[in-house]
VEXDREN-2710 file (C-alpha; in Angstrom, 1 decimal):
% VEXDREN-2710
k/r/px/py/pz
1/UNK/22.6/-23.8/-8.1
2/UNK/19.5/-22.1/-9.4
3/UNK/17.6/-19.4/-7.9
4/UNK/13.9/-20.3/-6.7
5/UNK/10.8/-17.8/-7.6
6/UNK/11.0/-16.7/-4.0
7/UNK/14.6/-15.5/-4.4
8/UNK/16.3/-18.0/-2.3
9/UNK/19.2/-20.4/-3.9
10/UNK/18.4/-23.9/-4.0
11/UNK/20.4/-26.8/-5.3
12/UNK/18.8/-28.5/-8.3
13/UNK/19.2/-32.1/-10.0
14/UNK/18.7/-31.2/-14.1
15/UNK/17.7/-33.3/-16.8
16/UNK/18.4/-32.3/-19.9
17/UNK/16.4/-34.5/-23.0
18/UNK/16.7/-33.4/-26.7
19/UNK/13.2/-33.1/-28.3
20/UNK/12.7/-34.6/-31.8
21/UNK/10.0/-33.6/-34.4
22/UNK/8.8/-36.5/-37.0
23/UNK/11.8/-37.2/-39.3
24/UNK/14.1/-37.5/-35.9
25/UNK/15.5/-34.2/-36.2
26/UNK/16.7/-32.4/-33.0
27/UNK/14.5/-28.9/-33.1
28/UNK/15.1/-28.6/-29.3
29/UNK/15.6/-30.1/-25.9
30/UNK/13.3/-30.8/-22.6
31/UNK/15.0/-29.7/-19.3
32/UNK/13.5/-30.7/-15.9
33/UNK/15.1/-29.6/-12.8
34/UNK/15.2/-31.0/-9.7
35/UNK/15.0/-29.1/-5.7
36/UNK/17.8/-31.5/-4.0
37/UNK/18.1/-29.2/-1.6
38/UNK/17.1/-31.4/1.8
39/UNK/19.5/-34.2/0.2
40/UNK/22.4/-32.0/-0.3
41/UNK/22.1/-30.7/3.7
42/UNK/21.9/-34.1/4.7
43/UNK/25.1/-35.0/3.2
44/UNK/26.4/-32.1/4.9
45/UNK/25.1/-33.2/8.1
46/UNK/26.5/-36.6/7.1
47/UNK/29.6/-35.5/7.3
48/UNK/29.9/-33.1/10.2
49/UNK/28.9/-36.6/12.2
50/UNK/31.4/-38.7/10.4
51/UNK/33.7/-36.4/11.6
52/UNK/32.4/-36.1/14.9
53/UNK/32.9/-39.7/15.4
54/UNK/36.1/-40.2/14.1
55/UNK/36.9/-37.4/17.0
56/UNK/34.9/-38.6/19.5
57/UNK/36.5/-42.9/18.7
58/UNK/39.7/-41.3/19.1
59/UNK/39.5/-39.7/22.7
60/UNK/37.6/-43.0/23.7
61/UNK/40.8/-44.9/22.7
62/UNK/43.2/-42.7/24.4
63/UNK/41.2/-42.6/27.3
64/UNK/41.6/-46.4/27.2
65/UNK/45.2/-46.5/26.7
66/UNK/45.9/-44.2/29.1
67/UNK/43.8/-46.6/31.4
68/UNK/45.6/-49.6/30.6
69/UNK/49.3/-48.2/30.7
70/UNK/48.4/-46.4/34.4
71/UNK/46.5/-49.8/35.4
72/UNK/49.1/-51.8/37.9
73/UNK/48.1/-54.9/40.4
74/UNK/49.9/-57.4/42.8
75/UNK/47.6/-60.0/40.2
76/UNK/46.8/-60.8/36.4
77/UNK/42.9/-61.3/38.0
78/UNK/43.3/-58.2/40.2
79/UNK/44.7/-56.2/37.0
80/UNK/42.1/-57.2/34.9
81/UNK/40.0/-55.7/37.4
82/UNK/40.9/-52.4/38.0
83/UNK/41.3/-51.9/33.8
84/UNK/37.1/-53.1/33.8
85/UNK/35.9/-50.6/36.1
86/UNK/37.9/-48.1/34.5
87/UNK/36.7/-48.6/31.5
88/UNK/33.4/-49.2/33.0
89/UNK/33.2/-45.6/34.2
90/UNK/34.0/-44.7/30.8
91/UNK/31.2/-46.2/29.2
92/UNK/29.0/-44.7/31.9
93/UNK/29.9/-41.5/31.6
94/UNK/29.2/-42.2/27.5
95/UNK/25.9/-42.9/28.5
96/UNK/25.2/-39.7/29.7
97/UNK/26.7/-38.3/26.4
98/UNK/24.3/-39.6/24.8
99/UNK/21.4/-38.0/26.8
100/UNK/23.0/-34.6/26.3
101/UNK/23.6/-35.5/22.6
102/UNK/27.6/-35.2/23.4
103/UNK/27.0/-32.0/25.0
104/UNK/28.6/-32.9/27.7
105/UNK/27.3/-34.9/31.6
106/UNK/25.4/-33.9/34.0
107/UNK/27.7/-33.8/37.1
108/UNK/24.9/-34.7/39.4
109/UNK/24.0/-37.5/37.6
110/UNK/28.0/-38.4/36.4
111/UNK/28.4/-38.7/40.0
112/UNK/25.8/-40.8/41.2
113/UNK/25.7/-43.9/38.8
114/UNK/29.6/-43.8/40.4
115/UNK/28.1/-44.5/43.5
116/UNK/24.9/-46.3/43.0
117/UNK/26.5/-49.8/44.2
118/UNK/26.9/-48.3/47.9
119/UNK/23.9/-46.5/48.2
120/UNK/21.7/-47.9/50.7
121/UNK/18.7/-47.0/52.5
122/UNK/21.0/-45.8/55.2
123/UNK/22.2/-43.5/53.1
124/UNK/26.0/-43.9/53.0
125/UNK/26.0/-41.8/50.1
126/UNK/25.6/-38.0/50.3
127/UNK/25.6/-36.0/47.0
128/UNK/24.9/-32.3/46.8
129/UNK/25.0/-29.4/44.2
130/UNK/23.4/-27.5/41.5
131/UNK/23.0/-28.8/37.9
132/UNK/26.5/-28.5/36.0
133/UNK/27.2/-30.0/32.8
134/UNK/30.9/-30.9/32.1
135/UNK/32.1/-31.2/29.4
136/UNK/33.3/-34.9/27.7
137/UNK/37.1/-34.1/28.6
138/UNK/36.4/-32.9/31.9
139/UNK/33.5/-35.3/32.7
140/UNK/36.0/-38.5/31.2
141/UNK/38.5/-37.3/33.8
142/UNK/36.0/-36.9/36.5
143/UNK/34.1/-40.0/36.2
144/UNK/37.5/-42.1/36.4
145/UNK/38.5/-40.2/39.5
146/UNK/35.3/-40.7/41.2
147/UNK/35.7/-44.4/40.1
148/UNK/39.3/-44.7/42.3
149/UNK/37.7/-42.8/44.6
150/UNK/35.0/-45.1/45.5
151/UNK/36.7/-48.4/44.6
152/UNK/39.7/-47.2/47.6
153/UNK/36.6/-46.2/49.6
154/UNK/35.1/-49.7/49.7
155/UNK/38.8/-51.5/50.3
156/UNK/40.4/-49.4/52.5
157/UNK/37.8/-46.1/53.6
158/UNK/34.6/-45.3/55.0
159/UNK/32.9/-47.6/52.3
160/UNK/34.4/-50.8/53.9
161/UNK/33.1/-50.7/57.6
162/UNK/28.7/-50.6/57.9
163/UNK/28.4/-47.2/59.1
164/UNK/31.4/-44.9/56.9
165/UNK/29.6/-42.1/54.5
166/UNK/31.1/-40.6/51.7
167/UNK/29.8/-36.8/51.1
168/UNK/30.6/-35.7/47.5
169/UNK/29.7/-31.3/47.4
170/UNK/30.7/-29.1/44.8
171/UNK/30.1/-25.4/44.0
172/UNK/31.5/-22.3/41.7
173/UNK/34.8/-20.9/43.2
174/UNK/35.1/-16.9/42.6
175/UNK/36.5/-17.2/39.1
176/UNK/34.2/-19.5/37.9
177/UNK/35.7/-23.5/38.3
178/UNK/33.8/-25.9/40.2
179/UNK/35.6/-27.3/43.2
180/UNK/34.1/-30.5/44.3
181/UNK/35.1/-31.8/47.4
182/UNK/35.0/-35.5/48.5
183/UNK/35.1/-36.2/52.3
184/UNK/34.3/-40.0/54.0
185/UNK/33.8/-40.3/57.7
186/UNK/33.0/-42.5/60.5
187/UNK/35.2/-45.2/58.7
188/UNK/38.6/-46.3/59.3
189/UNK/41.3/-43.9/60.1
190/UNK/43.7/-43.4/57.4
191/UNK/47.3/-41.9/56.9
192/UNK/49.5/-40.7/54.3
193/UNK/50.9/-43.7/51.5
194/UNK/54.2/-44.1/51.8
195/UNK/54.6/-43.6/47.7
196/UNK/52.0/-42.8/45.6
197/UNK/49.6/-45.4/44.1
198/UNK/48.8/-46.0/40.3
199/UNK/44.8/-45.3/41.6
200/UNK/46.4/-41.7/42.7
201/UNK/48.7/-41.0/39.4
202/UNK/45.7/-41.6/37.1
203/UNK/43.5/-39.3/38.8
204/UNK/46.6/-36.8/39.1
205/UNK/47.4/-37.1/35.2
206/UNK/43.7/-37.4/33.8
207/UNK/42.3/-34.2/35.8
208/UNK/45.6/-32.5/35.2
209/UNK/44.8/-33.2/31.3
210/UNK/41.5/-31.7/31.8
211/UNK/42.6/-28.4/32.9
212/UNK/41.8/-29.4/36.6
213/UNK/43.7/-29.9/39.8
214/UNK/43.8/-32.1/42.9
215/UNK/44.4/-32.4/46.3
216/UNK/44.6/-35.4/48.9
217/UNK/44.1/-34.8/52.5
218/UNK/44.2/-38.1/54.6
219/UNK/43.2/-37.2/58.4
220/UNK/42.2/-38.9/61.1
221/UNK/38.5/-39.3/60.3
222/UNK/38.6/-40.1/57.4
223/UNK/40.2/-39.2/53.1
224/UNK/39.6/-35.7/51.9
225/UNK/39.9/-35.1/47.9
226/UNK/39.4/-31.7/46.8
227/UNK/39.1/-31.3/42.5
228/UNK/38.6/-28.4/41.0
229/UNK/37.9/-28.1/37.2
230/UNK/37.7/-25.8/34.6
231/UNK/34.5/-23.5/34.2
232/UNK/31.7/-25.0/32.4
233/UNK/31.1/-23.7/28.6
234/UNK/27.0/-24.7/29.2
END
């Protein structure tokens, strides 16, 4: 470290020559120094990504085990299945990380890709709320949940008859979470299961992991899912 003329510390490369005069002996030495300053922050910046990424490649690969030990079907091909589109809302929601620069996802925009395959001009799809950005562990859990959601939707719920809508609002709750409420009508009625579902237990475990809870209401008219999650840090 050397200090520069304008006071400020710098980090210098030095290279020190010795000087000779004509019968080769040494009567002093050349020094030239080096600002590496810019290099030396990159390294640093290096390594606050590296391990960034080792961090971030971890969650990603619990997220994925969790997937596959809470992933159950009556069929290899039906198994295989639900593990792709949970991983699949996985690597969505990634996607958005990447826009934010791993801020977090835009919930508006989290919940939407979700349900792009059943939006039509009729619009079946109904999505309403201010900007929130979650953040990755809340919007991981979130984007799974809306995932088993809308898969049981188009099955067994208002997304598997022409006319059913699914209306997905959210908003702050006095203490600051967001509760977002999903509620599908004009579709098939529905009733309580008689035991809970592996769909059910992963969104249960993943948004209970986040901090979050949620709550099933099946009526008449249609499923009710209430999830409320922790406050947002942005």
């Amino acid at each position: 470290m050397r200090q520069h003329k304008n006071g400020r510390l710098i980090h210098v490369s030095l290279c020190v020559s010795p000087v000779h005069d004509e019968r080769g002996t040494i009567i002093g030495a050349s020094k030239i120094a080096r600002d590496i300053t810019q290099q030396k922050q990159m390294e640093r910046h290096a390594a606050v990504l590296a391990r960034a990424a080792e961090h971030r490649t971890r969650n990603i690969l619990a997220n994925v085990s969790a997937t596959v030990e809470l992933s159950q079907a009556d069929s290899p091909e039906g198994l295989k299945a639900a593990i792709r589109g949970r991983i699949q809302a996985l690597a969505n929601v990634h996607a958005l990380f990447v826009e934010s620069r791993w801020i977090g996802a835009e919930l508006t925009k989290l919940v939407a890709q979700e349900l792009a395959p059943y939006q039509t001009e009729s619009e079946r799809v109904l999505i309403e709320g201010r900007q929130v950005i979650l953040n990755p562990t809340v919007a991981q859990a979130l984007a799974v949940t809306t995932h088993e959601l809308a898969t049981n939707a188009a099955k067994y719920g208002a997304l598997s008859v022409p006319r059913g809508v699914v209306q997905v609002v959210w908003s702050q709750t006095p203490d600051g979470e967001i509760a977002i409420r999903w509620a599908e009508r004009d579709g098939p009625s529905v009733s309580p299961p008689t035991r809970q579902g592996f769909g059910t237990r992963a969104m249960g475990m993943l948004i209970k992991e986040a901090g979050g809870t949620i709550a099933f209401e099946w009526r008449k008219d249609g499923l009710r899912c209430t999830v409320t999650v922790p406050k947002p840090q942005v």
